[in-house]
C-alpha positions in Angstrom: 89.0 82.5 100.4 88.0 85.3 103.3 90.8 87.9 104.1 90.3 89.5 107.5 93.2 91.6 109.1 93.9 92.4 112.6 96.0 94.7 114.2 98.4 93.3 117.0 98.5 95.5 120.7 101.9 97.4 121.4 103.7 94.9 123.9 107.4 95.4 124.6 107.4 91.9 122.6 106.5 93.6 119.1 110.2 94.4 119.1 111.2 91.0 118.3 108.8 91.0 115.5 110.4 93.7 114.2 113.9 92.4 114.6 112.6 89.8 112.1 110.9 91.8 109.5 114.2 93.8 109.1 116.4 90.4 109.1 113.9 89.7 105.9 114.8 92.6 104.6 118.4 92.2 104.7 117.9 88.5 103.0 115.7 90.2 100.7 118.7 92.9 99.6 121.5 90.0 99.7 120.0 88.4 97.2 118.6 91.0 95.0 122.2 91.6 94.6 123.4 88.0 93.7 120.3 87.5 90.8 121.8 90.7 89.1 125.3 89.3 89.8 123.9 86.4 88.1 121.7 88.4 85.5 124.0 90.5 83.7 126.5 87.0 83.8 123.9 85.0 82.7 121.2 87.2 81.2 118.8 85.2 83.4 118.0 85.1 87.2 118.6 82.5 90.0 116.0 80.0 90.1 114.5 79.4 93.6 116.2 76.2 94.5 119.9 77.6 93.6 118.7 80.5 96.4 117.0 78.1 98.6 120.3 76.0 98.9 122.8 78.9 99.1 120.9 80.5 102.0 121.1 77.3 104.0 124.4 77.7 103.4 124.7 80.8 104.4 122.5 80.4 107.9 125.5 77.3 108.5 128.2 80.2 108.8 129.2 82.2 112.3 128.7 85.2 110.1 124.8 84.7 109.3 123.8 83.1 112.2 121.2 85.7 113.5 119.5 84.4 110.3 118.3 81.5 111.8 116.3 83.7 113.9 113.1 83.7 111.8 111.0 80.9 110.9 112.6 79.2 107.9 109.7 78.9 105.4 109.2 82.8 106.0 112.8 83.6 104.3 112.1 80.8 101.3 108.4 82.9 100.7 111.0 85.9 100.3 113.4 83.8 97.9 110.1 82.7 96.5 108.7 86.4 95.5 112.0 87.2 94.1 112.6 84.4 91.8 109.1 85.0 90.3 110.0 89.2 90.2 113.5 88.2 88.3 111.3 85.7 85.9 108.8 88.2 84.7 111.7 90.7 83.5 111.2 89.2 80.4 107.9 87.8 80.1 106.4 91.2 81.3 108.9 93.6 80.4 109.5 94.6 84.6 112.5 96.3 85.9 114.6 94.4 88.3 113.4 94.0 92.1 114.8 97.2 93.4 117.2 97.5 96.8 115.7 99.0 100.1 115.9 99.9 103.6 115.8 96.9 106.1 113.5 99.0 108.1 111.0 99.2 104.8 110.4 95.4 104.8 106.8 95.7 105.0 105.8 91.4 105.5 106.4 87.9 106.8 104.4 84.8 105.7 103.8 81.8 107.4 101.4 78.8 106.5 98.5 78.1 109.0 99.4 75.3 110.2 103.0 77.1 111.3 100.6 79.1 114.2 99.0 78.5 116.9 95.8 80.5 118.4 94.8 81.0 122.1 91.9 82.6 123.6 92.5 85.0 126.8 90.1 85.3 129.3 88.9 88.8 129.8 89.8 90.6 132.9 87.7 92.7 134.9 89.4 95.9 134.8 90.5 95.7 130.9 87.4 94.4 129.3 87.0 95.3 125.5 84.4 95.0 122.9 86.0 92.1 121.1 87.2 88.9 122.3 91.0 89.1 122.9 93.3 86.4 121.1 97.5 85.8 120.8 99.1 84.2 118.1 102.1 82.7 118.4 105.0 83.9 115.8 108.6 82.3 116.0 107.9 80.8 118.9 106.5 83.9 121.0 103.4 85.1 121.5 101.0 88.5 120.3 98.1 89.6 121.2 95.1 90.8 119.3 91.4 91.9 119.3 89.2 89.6 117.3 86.6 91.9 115.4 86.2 88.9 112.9 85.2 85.7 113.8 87.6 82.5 112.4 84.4 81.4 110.3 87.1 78.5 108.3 90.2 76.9 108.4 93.3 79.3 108.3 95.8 78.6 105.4 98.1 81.6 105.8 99.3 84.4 108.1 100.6 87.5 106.8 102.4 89.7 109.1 102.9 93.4 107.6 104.1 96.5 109.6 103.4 100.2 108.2 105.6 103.0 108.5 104.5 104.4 111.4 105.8 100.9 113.2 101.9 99.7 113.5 101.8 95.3 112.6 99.1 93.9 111.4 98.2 90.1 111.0 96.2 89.0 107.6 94.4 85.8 108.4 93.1 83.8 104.6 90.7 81.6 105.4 89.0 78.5 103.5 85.3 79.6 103.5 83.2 81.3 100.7 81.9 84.7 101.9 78.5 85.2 100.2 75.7 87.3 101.3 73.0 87.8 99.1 70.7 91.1 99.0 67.3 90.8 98.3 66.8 91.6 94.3 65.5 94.8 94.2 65.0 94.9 89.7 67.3 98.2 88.9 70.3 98.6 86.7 71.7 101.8 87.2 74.7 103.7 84.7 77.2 105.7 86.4 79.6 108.3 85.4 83.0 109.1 86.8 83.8 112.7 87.0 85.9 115.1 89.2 83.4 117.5 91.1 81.0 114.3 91.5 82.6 111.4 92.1 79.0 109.4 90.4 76.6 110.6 88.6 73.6 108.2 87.9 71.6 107.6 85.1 68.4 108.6 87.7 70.1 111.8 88.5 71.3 111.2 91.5 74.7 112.2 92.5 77.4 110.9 94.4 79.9 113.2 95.8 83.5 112.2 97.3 85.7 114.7 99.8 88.7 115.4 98.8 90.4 113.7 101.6 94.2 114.3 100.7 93.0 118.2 99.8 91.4 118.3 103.4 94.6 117.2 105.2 97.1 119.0 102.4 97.6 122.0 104.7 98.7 120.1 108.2 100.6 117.9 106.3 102.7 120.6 104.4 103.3 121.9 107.9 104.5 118.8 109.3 106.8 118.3 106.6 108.0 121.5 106.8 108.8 120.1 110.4 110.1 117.0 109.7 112.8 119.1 107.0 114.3 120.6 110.1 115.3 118.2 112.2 118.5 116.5 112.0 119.2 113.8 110.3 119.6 110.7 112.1 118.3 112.4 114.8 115.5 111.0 117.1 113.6 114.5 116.7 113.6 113.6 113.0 112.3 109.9 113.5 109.7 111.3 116.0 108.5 113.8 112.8 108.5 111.6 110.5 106.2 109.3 112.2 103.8 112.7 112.1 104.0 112.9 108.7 102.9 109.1 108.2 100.5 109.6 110.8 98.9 111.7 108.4 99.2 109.7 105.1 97.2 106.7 107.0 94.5 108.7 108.1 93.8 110.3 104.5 94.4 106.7 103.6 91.6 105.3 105.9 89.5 108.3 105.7 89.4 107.3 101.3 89.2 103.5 102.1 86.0 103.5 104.7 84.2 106.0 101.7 84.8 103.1 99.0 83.8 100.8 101.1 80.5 102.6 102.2 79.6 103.5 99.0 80.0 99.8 97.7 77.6 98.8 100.0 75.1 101.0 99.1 75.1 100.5 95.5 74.9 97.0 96.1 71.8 97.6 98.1 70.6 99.7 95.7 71.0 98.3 92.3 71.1 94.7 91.1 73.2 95.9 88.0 76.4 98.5 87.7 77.5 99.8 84.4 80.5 101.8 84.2 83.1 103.3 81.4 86.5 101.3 81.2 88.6 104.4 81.7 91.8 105.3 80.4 93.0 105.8 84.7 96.7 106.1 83.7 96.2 108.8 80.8 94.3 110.7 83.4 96.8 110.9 86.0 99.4 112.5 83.5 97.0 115.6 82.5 95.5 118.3 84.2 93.8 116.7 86.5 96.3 114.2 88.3 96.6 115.1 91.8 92.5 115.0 91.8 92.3 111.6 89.9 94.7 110.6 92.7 93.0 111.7 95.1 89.6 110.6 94.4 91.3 106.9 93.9 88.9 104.9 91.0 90.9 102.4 90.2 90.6 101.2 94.1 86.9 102.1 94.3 85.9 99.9 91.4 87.8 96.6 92.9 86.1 97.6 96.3 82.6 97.4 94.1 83.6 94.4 92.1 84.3 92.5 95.6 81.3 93.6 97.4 78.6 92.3 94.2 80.0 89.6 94.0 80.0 88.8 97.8 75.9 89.8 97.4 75.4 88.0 94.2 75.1 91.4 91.6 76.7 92.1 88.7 79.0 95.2 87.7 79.7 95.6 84.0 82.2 98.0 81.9 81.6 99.3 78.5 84.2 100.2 76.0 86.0 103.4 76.4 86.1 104.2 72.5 82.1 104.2 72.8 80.7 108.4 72.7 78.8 108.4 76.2 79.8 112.4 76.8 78.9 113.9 73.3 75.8 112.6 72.4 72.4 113.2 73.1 70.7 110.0 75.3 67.2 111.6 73.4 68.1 111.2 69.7 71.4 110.1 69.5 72.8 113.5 67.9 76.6 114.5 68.1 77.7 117.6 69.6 81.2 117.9 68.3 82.0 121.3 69.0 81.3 120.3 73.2 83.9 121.4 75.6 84.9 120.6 78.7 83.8 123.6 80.2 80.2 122.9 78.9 78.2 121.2 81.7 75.3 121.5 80.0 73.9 122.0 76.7 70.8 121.8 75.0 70.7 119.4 71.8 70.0 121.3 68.0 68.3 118.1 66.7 65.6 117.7 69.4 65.6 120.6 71.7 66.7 118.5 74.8 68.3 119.7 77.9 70.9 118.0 78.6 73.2 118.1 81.8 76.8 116.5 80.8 77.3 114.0 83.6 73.5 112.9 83.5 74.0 112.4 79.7 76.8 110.8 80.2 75.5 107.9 82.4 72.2 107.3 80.6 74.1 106.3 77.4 76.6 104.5 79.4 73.4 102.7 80.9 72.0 102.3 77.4 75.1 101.2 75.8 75.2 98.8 78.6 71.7 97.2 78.2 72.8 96.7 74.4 75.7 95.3 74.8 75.4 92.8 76.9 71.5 92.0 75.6 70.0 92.8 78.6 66.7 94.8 76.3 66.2 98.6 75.8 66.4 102.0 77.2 64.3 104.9 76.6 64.8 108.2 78.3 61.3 109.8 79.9 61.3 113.4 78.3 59.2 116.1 79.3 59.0 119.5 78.5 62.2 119.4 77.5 63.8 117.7 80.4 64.5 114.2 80.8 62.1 113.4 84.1 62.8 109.2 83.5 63.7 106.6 81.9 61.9 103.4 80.3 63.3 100.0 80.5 62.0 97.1 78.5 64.1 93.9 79.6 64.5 90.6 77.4 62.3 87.6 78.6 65.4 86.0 79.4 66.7 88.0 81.5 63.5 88.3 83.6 62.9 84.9 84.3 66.6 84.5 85.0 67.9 87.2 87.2 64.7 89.1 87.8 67.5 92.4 87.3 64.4 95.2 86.0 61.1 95.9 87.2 
């Protein structure tokens, strides 16, 4: 399956889309409120065919007739979602679905086959750099820039609008999207940290702007702003879309980074090792707001997606395993390290050791051993670790080719 999302121009037609979206969200809340009728009766929710055949009741009376306005099958998805949300209080432990705003309802599914696509002939005084589409929705038509080429057939449509009123079309298509990189024999460790965002086991280092901390300033003062206004008001509805404005752009600012630096690991290195960290614990110490903002959890299924799309491999090592504390050289333990020490020099073999370098050469070496992949051996020099000396299993090189 191939994900590729497009964003739909701003016609006076969107507004009917968004007349839609918010009748979802209303259906959506309506029943919400009938499971936990039904729930706290019951002590179970509505399955989806009880919901299915009371809101075609429902669409039958004067009262709920604007319902019939969107396409059927795009309500039952709704009913759909929420009778798997009131199954999985139990199985996982999840709170209820939770009531909001019409206006919130963020999407609208439809299958492909519910869609119909047209290409527009460019005209000479609007020509763009991509080839301009429209989609028809509910029996209207939108139209689009396509920056992706269709490469399979379409299997579903999801329509999803952000908060500054922006929709979007998500097109999943039936084709496998694989494009291998040229092996180039290196496995790399990396550590995580806060002033680097990597650090590799080669030395290299891999910073990360604080986006949200670049943008915190103009958007404290737009909030301050937005506080102002009245409510209600269309001041305060033209403010708040400020504020948004804001949240996307540190948004996309963060997401084109992950990407970019996916890429060019996956260039770089047929191999990724990396420490299965505790993301959660970190976001409740010291350190939140910067573990927020630095986003690993996202980066890593950004990485994951992008090796296997080129045919490399990202591993994780355990996170009980001492990567920070001992010496790559000799394998000595320095318990009395702080986290104010960035470097240190070990007592057992006189190594200079820089914490975050440290760090990824053992989570490269722990990584070669555990998933028998051969043996690491750091290069030290006067002191100073200038390399690092890989001797790779016979299997492995006459499988993957992954070391030199």
């Amino acid at each position: 399956m191939r994900n590729t999302k497009h964003k739909l121009f701003h016609d006076k037609s969107l507004r009917h889309l968004h007349d839609e979206l918010n009748i979802c969200g209303v259906v959506r809340n309506h029943f919400i409120a009938l499971c936990m009728r039904y729930y706290r009766r019951y002590g179970k929710g509505l399955s989806y065919a009880k919901m299915s055949a009371h809101l075609t009741k429902l669409k039958k009376l004067e009262k709920y007739q604007h319902w019939n306005i969107p396409y059927s099958w795009a309500l039952q998805n709704v009913l759909k979602r929420l009778a798997q949300s009131f199954s999985e209080m139990k199985t996982l432990g999840r709170g209820h679905p939770q009531f909001k705003s019409c206006k919130k309802h963020k999407g609208m599914t439809f299958r492909g086959n519910q869609v119909k696509f047209e290409y527009l002939l460019p005209k000479q005084k609007n020509q763009r750099n991509h080839a301009t589409f429209q989609i028809r929705l509910n029996g209207r038509w939108y139209r689009f820039a396509e920056h992706r080429p269709v490469e399979g057939k379409i299997v579903e449509v999801q329509v999803t609008r952000d908060a500054i009123g922006d929709v979007y079309i998500t097109l999943t298509e039936e084709c496998k999207e694989v494009k291998p990189e040229p092996k180039t024999g290196k496995a790399e460790g990396f550590d995580m940290g806060i002033k680097d965002f990597l650090t590799g086991s080669d030395g290299e280092r891999y910073t990360s702007p604080m986006f949200y901390k670049q943008n915190a300033d103009k958007l404290a003062k737009a909030q301050q702003v937005h506080s102002r206004k009245v409510k209600g008001s269309n001041n305060r509805e033209r403010e708040r879309k400020n504020v948004a404005r804001i949240h996307k752009k540190t948004e996309n600012q963060r997401t084109d980074h992950h990407w970019k630096l996916a890429i060019e690991l996956c260039k770089k290195f047929d191999i990724l090792f990396f420490e299965d960290l505790n993301l959660d614990g970190n976001l409740k110490r010291l350190f939140g707001k910067q573990v927020s903002d630095l986003a690993f959890g996202e980066f890593m299924l950004k990485l994951k997606h992008q090796a296997t799309k080129r045919l490399k491999r990202v591993y994780t090592i355990n996170r009980w395993t001492p990567t920070t504390k001992c010496c790559s050289v000799c394998g000595h333990k320095n318990g009395t390290l702080t986290l104010a020490d960035r470097e240190w020099r070990c007592p057992k073999c006189n190594t200079h050791l820089d914490r975050d370098h440290n760090a990824a050469m053992n989570i490269l070496k722990e990584g070669v051993a555990s998933f028998g992949l051969g043996e690491i051996r750091p290069i030290v020099l006067l002191g100073k670790i200038v390399g690092i000396s890989v001797e790779a299993s016979s299997s492995l090189l006459h499988s993957t080719n992954a070391f030199a």
